[in-house]
C-alpha positions in Angstrom: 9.8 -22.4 -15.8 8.5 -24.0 -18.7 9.1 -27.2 -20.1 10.3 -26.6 -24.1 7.9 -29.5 -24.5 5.0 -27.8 -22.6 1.7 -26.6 -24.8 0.8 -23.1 -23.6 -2.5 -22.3 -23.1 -3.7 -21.1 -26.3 -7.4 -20.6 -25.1 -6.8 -18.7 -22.2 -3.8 -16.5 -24.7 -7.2 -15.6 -27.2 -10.3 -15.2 -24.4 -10.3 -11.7 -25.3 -13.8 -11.7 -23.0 -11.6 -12.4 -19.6 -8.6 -10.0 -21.2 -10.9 -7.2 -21.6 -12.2 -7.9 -18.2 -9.0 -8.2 -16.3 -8.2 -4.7 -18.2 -11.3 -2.7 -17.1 -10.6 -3.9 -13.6 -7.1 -2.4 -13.8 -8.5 0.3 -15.5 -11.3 1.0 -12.5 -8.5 1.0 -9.6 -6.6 3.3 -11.4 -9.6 5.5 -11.4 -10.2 5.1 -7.7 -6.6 5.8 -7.2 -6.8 9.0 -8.8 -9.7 10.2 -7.0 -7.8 8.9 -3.4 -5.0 11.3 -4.6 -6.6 14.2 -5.9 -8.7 13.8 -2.6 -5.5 15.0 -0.5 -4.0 18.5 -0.5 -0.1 18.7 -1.0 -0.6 21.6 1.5 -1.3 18.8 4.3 1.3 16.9 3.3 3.7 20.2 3.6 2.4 20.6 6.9 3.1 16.9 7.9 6.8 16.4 5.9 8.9 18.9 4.4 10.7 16.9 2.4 7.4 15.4 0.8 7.1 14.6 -2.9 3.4 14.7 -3.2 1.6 11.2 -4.6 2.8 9.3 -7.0 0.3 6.2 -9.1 2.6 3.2 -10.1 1.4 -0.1 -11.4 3.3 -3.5 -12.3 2.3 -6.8 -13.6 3.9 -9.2 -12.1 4.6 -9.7 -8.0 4.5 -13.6 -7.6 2.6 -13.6 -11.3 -0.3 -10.8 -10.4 -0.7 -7.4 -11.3 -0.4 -4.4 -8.9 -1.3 -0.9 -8.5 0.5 1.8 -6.0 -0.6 4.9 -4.8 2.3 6.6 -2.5 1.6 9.7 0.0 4.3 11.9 1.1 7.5 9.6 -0.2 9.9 10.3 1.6 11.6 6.7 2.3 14.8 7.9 4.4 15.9 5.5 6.7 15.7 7.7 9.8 12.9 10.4 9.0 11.1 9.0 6.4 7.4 8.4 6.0 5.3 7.0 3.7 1.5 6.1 2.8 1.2 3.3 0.5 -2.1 1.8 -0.8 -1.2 -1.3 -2.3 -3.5 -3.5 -4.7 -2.1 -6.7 -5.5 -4.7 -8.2 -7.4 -5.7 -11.7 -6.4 -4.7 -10.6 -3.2 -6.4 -7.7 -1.9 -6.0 -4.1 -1.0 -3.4 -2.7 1.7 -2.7 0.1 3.7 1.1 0.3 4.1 2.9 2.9 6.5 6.3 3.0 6.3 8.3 5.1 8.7 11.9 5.8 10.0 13.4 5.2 13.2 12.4 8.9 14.1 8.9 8.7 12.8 8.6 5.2 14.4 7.6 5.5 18.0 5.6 9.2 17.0 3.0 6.8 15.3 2.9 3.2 16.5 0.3 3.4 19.1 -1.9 5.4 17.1 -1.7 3.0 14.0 -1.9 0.3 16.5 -5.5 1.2 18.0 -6.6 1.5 14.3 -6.2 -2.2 13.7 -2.4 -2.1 11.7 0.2 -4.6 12.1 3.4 -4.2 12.4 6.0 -6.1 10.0 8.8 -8.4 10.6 10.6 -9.1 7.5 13.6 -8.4 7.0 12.4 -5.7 4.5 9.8 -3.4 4.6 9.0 -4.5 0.3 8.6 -8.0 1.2 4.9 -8.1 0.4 4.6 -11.9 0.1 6.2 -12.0 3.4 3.5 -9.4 4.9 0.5 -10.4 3.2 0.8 -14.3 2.0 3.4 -15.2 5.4 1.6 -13.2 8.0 4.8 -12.1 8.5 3.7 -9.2 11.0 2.5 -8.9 14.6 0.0 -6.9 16.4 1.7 -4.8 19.6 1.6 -0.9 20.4 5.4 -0.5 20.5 7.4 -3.8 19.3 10.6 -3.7 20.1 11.9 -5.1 17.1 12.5 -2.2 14.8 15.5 -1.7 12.9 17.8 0.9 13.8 18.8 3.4 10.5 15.7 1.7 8.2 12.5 2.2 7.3 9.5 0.3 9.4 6.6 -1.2 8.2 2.5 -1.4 9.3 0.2 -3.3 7.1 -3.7 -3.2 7.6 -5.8 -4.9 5.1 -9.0 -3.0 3.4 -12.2 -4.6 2.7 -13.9 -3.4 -0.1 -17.1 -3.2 -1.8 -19.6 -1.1 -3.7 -18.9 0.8 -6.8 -15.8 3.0 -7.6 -16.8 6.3 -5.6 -17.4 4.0 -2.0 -14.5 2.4 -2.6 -12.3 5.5 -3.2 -14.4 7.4 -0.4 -13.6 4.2 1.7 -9.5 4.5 1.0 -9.6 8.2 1.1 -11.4 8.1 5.0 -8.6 5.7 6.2 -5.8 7.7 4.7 -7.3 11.5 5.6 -7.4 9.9 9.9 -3.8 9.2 9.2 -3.1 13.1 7.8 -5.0 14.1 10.0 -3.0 12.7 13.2 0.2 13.3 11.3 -0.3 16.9 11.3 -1.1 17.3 15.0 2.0 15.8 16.4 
């Protein structure tokens, strides 16, 4: 918190140049987000989860002081047959692949996600992204035995990026089509 007698940072407050960048960059990922979405049929996801609620684009400003953008697949978040697909981009800190999944869902997945380089989480909640991502709060095993009975798990895999906005959608949209794609064949 701020000291009453602290200056703020006046030069930083009217550097419209950086403002305007930050806000085209935010304004970019939402694009690419859009295009991940629009790049998956709600008729997969019918075929995968029932009780699916298609995609849903959120954005925030302020986990541990940085923006974020969310892109949720299926969203069905309960505790024993839920599943999720979350792209998470918490800027300053990269972009994420999140699946979350409940207790039913759990073991159906977890070697598959395993061989494709995801980690699973161990905090104590599957929303603890400082934990997952600035903690290393997560372990890499086929079928840990630490899941939580009657709540939702959590895999994490980090994704590099690069290139302009269509390679980097095309790039997200890959990773997240080979998870539909197994989904639906299990």
């Amino acid at each position: 918190m701020n000291e009453p007698d602290q200056h703020p940072d006046l030069e930083l407050w009217k550097d419209q140049q950086l403002l305007k960048k930050l806000h085209r960059l935010k304004l970019q990922f939402w694009d690419i987000f859009s295009r991940v979405a629009e790049s998956i049929s709600d008729e997969e996801l019918g075929e995968i989860c029932l009780k699916h609620k298609s995609k849903k684009l959120s954005r925030g400003n302020d986990l541990l002081g940085m923006p974020y953008q969310v892109l949720d697949i299926i969203r069905n978040f309960d505790p024993e047959s839920g599943l999720n697909i979350r792209v998470l981009n918490w800027f300053g800190n990269g972009l994420f692949l999140i699946i979350l999944a409940g207790e039913k869902n759990y073991r159906t997945i977890s070697s598959f996600l395993y061989e494709n380089n995801f980690y699973f989480g161990t905090t104590e909640s599957p929303w603890d992204y400082p934990g997952l991502i600035l903690e290393n709060q997560k372990i890499k095993s086929r079928n840990p035995e630490i899941i939580e009975a009657g709540s939702l798990n959590v895999w994490i895999k980090e994704i590099e990026v690069g290139g302009n906005n269509h390679e980097i959608s095309t790039k997200i949209a890959k990773e997240i089509q080979l998870i539909v794609n197994y989904l639906s064949t299990i």
